[in-house]
DSSP file (Angstrom, degrees, kcal/mol; ACC not computed):
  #  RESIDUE AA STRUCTURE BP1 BP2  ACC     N-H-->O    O-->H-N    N-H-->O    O-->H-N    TCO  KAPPA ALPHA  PHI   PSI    X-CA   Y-CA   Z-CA
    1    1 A X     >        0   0    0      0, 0.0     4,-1.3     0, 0.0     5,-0.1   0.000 360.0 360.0 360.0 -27.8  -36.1   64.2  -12.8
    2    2 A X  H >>  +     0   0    0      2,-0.2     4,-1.1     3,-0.2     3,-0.7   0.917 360.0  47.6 -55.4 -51.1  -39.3   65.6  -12.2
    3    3 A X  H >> S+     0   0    0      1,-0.3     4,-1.5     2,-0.2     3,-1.3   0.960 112.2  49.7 -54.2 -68.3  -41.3   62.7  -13.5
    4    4 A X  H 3> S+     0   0    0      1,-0.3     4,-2.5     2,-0.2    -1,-0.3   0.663 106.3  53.2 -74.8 -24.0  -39.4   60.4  -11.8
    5    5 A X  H << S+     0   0    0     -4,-1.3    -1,-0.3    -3,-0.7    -2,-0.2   0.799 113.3  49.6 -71.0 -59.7  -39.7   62.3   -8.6
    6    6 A X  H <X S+     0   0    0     -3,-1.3     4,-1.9    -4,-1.1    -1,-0.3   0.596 107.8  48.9 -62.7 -30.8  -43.2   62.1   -9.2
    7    7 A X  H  X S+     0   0    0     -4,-1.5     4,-3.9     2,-0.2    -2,-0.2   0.910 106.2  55.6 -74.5 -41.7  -43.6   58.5  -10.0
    8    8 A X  H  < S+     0   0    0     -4,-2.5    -2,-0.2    -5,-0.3    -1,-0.2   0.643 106.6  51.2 -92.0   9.0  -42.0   57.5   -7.4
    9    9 A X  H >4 S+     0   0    0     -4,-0.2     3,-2.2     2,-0.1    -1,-0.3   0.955 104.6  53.5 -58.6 -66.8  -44.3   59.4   -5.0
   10   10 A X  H >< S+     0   0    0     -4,-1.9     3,-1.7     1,-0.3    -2,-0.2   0.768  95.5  68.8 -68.3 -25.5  -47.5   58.3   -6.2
   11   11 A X  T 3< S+     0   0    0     -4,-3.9    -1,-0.3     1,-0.2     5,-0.2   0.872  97.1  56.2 -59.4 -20.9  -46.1   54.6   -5.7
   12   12 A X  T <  S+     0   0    0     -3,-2.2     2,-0.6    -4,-0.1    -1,-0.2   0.205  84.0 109.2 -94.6  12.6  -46.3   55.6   -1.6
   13   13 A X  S X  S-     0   0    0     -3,-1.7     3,-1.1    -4,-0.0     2,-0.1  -0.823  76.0-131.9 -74.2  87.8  -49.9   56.3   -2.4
   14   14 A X  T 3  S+     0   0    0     -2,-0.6    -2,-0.1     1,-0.2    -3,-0.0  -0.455  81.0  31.4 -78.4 147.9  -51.8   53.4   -0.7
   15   15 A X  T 3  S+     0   0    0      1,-0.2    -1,-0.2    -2,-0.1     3,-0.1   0.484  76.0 161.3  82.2   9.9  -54.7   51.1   -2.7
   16   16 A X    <   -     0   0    0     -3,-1.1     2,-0.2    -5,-0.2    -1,-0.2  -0.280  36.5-129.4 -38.0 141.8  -52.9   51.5   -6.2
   17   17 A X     >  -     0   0    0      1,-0.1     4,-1.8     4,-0.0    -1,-0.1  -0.588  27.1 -94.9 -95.6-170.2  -54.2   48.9   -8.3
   18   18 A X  H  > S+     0   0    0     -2,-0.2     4,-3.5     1,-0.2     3,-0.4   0.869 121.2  52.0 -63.3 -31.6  -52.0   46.9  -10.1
   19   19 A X  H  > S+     0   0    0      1,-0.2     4,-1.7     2,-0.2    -1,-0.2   0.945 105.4  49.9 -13.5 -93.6  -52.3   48.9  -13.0
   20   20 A X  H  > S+     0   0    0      1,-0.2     4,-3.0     2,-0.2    -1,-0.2   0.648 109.3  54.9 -16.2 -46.4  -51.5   52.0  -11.7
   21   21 A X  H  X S+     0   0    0     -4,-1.8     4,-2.2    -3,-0.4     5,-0.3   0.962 107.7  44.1 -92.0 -54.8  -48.5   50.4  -10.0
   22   22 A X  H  X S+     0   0    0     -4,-3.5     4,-1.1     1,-0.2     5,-0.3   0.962 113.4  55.6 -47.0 -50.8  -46.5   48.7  -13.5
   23   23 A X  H >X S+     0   0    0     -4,-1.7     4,-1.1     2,-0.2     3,-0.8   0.855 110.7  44.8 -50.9 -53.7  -47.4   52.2  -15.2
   24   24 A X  H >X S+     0   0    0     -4,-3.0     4,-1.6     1,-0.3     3,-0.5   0.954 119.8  43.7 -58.1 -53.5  -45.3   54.0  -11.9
   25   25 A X  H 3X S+     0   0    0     -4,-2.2     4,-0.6     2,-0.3    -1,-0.3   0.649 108.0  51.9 -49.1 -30.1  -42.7   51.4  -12.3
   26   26 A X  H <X S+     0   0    0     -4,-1.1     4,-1.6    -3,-0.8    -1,-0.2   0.780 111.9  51.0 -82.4 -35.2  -42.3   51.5  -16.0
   27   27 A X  H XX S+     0   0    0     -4,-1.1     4,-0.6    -3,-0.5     3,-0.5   0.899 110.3  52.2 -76.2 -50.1  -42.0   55.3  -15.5
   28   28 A X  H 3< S+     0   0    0     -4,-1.6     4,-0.5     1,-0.2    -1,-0.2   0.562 115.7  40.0 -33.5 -52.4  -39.2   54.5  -12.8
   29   29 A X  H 3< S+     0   0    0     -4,-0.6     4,-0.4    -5,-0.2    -1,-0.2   0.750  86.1  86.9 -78.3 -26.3  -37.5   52.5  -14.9
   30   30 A X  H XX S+     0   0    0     -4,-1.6     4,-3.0    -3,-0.5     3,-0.6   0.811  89.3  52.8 -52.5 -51.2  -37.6   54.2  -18.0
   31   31 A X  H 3X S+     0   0    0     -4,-0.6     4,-1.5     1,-0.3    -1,-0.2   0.956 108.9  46.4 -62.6 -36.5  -34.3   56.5  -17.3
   32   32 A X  H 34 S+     0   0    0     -4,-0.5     4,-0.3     2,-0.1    -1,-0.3   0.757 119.2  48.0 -75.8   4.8  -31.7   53.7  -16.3
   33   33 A X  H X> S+     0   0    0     -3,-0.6     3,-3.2    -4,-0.4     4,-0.8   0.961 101.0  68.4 -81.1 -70.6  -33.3   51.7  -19.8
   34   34 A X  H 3X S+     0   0    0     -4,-3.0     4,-2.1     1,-0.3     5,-0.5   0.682  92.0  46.8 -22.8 -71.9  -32.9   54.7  -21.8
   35   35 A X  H 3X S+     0   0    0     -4,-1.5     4,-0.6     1,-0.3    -1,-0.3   0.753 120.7  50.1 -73.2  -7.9  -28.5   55.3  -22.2
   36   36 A X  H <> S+     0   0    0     -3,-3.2     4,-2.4    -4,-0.3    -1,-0.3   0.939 109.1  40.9 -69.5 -36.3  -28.6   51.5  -23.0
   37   37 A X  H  X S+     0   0    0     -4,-0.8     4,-2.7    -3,-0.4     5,-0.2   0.986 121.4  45.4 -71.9 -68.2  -31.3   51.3  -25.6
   38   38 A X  H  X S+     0   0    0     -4,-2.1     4,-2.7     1,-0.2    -1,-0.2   0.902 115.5  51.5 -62.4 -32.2  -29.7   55.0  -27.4
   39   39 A X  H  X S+     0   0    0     -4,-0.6     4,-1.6    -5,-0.5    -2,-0.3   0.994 114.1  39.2 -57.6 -62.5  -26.0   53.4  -27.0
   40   40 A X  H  X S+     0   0    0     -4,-2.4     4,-1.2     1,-0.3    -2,-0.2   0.874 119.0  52.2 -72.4 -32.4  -27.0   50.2  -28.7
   41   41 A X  H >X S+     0   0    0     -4,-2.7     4,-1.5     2,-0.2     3,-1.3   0.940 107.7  47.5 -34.2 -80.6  -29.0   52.5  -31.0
   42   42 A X  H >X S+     0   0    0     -4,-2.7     3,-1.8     1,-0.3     4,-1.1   0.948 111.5  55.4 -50.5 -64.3  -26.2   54.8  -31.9
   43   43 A X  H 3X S+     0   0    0     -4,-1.6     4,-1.7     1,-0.3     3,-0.5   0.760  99.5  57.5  -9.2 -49.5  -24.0   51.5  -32.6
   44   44 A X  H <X S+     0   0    0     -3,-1.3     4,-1.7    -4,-1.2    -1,-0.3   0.740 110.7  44.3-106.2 -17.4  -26.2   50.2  -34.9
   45   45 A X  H <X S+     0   0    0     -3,-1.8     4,-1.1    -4,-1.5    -1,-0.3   0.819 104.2  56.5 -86.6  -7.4  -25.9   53.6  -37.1
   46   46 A X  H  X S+     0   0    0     -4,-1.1     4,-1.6    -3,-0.5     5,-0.3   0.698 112.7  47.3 -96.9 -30.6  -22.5   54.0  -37.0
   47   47 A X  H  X S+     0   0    0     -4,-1.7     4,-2.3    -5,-0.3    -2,-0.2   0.912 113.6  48.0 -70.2 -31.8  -22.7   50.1  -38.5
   48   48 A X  H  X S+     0   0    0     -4,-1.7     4,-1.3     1,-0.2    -2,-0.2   0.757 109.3  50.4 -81.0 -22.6  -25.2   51.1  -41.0
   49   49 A X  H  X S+     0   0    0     -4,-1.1     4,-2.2     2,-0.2     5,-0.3   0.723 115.1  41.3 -88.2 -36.4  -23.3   54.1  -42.1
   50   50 A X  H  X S+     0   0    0     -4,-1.6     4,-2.9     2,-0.2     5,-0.4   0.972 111.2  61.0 -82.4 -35.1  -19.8   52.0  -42.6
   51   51 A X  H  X S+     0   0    0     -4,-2.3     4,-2.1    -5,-0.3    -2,-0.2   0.886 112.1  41.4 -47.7 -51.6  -22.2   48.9  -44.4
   52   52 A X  H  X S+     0   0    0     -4,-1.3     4,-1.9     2,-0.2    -1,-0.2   0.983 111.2  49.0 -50.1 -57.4  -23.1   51.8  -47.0
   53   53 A X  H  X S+     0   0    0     -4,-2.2     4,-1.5     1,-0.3     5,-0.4   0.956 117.1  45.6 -74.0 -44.3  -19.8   53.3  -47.5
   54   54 A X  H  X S+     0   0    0     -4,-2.9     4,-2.7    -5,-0.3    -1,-0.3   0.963 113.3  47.1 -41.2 -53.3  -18.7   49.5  -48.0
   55   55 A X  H  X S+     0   0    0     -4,-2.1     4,-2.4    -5,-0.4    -2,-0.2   0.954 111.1  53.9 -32.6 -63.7  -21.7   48.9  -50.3
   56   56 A X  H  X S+     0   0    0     -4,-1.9     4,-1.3     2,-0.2    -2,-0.2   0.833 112.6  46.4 -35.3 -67.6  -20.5   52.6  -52.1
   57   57 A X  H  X S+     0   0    0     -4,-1.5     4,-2.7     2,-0.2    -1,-0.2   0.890 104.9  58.2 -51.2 -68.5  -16.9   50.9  -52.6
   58   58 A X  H >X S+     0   0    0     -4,-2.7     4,-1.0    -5,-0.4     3,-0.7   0.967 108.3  46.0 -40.9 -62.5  -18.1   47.4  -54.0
   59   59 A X  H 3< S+     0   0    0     -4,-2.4     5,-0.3     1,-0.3     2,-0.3   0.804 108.0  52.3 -59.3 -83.4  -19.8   49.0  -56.9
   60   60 A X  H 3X S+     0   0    0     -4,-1.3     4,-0.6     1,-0.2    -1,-0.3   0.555 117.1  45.9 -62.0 -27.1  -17.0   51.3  -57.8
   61   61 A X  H XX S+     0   0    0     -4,-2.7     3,-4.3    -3,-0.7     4,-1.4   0.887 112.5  50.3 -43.9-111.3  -15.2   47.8  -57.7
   62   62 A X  H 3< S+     0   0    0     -4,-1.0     4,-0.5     1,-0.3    -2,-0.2   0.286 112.6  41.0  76.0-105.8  -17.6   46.3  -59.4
   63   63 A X  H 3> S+     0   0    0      1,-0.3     4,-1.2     2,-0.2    -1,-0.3   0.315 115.8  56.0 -66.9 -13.7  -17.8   48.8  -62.2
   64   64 A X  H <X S+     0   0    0     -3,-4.3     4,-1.6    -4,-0.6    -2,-0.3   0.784 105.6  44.2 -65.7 -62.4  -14.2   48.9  -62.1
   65   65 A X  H  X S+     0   0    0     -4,-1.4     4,-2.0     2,-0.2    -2,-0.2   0.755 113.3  55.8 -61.6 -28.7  -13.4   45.3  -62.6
   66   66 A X  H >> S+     0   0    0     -4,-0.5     3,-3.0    -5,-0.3     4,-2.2   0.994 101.8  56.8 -68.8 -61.7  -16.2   45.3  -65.5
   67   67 A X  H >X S+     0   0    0     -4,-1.2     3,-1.1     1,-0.3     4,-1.0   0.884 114.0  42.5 -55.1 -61.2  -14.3   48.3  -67.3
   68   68 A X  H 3< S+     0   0    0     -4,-1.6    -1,-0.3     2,-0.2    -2,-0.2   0.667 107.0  50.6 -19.5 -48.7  -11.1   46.0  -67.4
   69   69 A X  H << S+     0   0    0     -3,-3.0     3,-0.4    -4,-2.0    -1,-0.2   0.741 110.9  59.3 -89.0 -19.8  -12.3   42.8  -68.3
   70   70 A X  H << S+     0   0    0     -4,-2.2    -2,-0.2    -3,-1.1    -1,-0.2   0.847 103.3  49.2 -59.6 -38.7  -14.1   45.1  -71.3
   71   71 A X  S  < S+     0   0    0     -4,-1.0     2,-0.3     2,-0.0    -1,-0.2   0.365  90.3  96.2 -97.3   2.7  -10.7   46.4  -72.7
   72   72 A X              0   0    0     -3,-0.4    -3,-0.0    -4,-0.2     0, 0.0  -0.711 360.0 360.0 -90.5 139.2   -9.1   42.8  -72.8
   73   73 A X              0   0    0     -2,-0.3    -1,-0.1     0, 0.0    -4,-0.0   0.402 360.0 360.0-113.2 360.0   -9.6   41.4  -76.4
């Protein structure tokens, strides 16, 4: 909160260049970006973690179906 506090001081700073001024902005922006970016984030592990355990399951299928078709004469 401090940084932001701060950015959005130095923007009332007159004769920024333009630099200066995206860098304050970016800074500005950064918090409301942030709890989407780390939600979509967290989503996309919570997919990657059931995609494994699915993965896990197929081979043990798999190897399962194999053992079967092995004991049929």
């Amino acid at each position: 909160m401090l940084s932001l506090a701060a950015a959005m001081k130095a923007l009332e700073q007159p004769g920024l260049d333009k630099t200066e001024i995206l860098r304050l902005r970016g800074l500005i922006q950064a918090p409301k970006i942030y709890p989407e970016k780390f939600a979509e984030y967290a989503d996309c592990l919570i997919i990657e973690k059931e995609l494994m355990e699915l993965r896990k399951e197929v081979v043990g299928l798999r190897k399962s179906a194999e053992k079967h078709a092995e004991k049929r004469p």
